[in-house]
C-alpha positions in Angstrom: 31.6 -86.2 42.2 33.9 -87.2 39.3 37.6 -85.9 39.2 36.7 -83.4 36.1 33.7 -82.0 38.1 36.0 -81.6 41.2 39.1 -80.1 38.8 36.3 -77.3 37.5 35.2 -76.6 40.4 38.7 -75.9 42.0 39.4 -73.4 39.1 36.1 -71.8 39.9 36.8 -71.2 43.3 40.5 -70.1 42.3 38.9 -67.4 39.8 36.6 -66.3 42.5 39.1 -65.7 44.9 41.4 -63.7 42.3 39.2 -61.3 41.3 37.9 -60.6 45.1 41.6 -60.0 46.1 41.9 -57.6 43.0 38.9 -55.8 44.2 40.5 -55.2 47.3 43.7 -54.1 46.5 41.8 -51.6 43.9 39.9 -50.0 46.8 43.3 -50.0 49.2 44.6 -48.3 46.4 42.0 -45.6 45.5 41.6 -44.0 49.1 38.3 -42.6 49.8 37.9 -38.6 49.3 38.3 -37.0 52.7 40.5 -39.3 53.8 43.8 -38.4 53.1 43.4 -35.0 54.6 45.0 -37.5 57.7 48.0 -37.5 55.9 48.5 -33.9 54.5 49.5 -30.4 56.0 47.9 -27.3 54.2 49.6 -23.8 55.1 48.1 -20.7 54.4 48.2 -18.5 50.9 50.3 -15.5 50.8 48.5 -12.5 49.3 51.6 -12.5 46.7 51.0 -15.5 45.6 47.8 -14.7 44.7 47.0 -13.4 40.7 45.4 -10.1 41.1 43.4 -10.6 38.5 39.5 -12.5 38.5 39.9 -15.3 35.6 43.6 -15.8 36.5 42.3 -16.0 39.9 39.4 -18.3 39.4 41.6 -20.7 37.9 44.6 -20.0 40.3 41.9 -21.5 42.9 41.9 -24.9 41.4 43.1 -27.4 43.3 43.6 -24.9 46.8 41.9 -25.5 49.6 39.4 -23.5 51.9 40.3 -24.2 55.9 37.7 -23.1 58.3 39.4 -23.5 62.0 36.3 -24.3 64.3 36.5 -25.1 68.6 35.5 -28.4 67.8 37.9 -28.8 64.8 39.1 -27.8 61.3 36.8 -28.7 58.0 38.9 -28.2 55.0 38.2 -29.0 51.1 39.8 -28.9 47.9 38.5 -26.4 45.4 37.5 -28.1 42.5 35.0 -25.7 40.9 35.0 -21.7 40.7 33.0 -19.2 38.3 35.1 -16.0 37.6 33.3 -12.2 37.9 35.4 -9.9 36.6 35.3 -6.1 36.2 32.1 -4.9 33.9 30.5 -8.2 33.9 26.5 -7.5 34.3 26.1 -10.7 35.8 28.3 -9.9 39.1 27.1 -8.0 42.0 29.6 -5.5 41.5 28.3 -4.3 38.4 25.9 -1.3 39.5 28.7 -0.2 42.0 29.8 -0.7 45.3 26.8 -1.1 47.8 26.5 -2.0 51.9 25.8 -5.3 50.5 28.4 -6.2 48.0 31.2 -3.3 49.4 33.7 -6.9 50.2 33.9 -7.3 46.1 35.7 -4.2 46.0 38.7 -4.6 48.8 42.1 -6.1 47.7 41.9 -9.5 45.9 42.0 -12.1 48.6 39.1 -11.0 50.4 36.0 -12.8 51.6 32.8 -11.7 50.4 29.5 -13.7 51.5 26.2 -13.7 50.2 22.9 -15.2 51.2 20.7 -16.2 48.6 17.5 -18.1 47.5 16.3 -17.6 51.0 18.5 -20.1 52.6 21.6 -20.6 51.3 25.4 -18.7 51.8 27.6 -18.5 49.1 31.4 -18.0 49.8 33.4 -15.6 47.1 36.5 -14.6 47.1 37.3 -10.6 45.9 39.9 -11.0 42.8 40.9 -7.2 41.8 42.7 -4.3 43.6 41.2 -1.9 46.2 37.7 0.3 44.3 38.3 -2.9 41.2 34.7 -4.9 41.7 35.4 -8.4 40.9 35.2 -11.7 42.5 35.4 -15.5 42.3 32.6 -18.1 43.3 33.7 -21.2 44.8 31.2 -23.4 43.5 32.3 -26.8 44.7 35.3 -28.4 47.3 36.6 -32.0 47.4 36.0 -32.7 51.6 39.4 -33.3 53.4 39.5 -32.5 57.3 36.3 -32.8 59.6 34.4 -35.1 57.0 32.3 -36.6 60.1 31.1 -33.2 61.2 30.0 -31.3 57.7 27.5 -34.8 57.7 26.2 -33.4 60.9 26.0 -30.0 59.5 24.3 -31.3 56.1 22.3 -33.5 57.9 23.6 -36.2 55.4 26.1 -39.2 55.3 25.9 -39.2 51.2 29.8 -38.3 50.7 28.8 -36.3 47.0 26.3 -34.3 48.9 28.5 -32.6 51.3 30.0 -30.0 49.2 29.2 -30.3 45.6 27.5 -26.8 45.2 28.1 -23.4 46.7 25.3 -23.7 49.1 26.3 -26.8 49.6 30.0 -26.3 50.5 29.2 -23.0 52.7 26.8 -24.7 54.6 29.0 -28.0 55.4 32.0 -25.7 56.1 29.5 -23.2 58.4 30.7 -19.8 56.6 28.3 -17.3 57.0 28.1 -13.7 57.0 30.2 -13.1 59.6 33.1 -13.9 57.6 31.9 -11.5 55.1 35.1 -8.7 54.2 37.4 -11.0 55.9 41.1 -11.3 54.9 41.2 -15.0 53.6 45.2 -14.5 53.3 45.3 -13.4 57.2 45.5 -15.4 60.2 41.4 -15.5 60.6 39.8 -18.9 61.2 38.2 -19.0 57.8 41.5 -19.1 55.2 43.1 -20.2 51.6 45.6 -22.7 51.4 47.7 -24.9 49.3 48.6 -28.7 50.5 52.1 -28.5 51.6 53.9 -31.8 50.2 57.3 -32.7 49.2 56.0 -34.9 46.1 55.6 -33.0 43.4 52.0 -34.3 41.9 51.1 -33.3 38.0 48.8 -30.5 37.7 45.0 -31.3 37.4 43.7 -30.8 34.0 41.1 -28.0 34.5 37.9 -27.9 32.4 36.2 -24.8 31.2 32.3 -24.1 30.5 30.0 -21.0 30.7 28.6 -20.4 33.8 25.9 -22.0 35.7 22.2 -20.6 36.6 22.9 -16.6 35.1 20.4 -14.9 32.8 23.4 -11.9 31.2 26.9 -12.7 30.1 25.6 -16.3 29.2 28.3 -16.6 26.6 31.7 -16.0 28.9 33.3 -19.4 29.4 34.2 -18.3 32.9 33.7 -21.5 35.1 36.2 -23.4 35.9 36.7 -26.9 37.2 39.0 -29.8 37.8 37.8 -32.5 35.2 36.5 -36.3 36.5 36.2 -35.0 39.5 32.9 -36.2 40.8 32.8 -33.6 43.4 31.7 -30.7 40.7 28.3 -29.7 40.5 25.8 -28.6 37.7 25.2 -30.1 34.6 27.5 -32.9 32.9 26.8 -32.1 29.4 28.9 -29.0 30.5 31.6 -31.2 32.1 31.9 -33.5 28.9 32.2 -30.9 26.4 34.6 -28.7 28.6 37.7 -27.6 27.3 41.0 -28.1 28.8 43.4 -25.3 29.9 
């Protein structure tokens, strides 16, 4: 081998080696989601910290975090998508009154209100008026943080994207059920809002807005809200891409 075939050969190899050590200081750098719940404390909302009001509140949401505090340990998750259901709006349960069923959308804002739906799957709301006021917030989709290993067992999946990416999703990962259903998400319950506690102050997410998703009245109302790039949000991404920003 001649000295010119050796010399390009060398700065192959050299190249090579660069961009592999890139690649791996790119993925050091960009931890996976889930994982830096190790490094984070969350403590719980205060009810006065919470807007008393459903849009305010559905956008409040973004960027908390729902903590459910099982035997076997805590599953947590950053909300990244809600859909707001305020007062009057046909396409909430509220809308025809309070009922056995949906009587949770009309306690104090901060409440849990559960639903089961398409014959298998919970979905976790949250009530956003004051006491008699129907109205609520969906939680449509959560970034994973704690307990990442067991919502795969619970979604019988190892697909990180599939976890919680959807209300049914999310509800079924986290185990919420109707037994939670009227509970006070501001109390000391084991199913509760909170807000990463850290002394680094991080910009606020840019939040995307878009109508809602899978609704036949009220089609128009640019009620959903959702952190944009994140690729934990669900539904349709020619909503995502032509979401405005608040």
């Amino acid at each position: 081998m001649n000295a010119a075939v050796q010399k390009r050969k060398r700065e192959f190899q050299g190249r090579a080696k660069h961009r592999a050590q890139n690649r791996e200081a790119k993925e050091e750098a960009v931890p996976a989601p889930g994982r830096r719940a190790e490094k984070i404390s969350i403590r719980r909302l205060q009810l006065a910290e919470l807007p008393a009001d459903t849009v305010k509140l559905a956008r409040f949401l973004i960027g908390k975090v729902v903590v459910h505090d099982l035997a076997a340990g805590r599953l947590s998750g950053r909300i990244v998508e809600t859909e707001a259901y305020p007062p009057g709006d046909p396409a909430g349960h509220h809308y025809r009154g309070p009922t056995r069923r949906n009587r949770s959308l009309f306690l104090r804002h901060g409440h849990c209100y559960v639903y089961f739906t398409y014959g298998n799957h919970y979905m976790l709301n949250v009530s956003s008026e004051g006491t008699d006021v129907g109205g609520g917030v969906l939680i449509r989709a959560l970034e994973p943080l704690d307990g990442v290993a067991t919502m795969q067992r619970h979604r019988k999946t190892t697909r990180l994207l599939d976890l919680t990416r959807g209300p049914g999703r999310l509800a079924a990962a986290l185990r919420i059920d109707r037994r939670y259903d009227g509970l006070d998400l501001c109390g000391l319950g084991p199913l509760w809002l909170g807000v990463i506690d850290s002394p680094v102050v991080h910009p606020a997410v840019p939040i995307g807005t878009t109508v809602r998703i899978g609704i036949t009245r009220a089609v128009h109302c640019l009620y959903r809200f959702f952190e944009r790039g994140n690729p934990f949000v669900s539904g349709p991404k020619r909503l995502l891409s032509g979401g405005g920003e608040k």
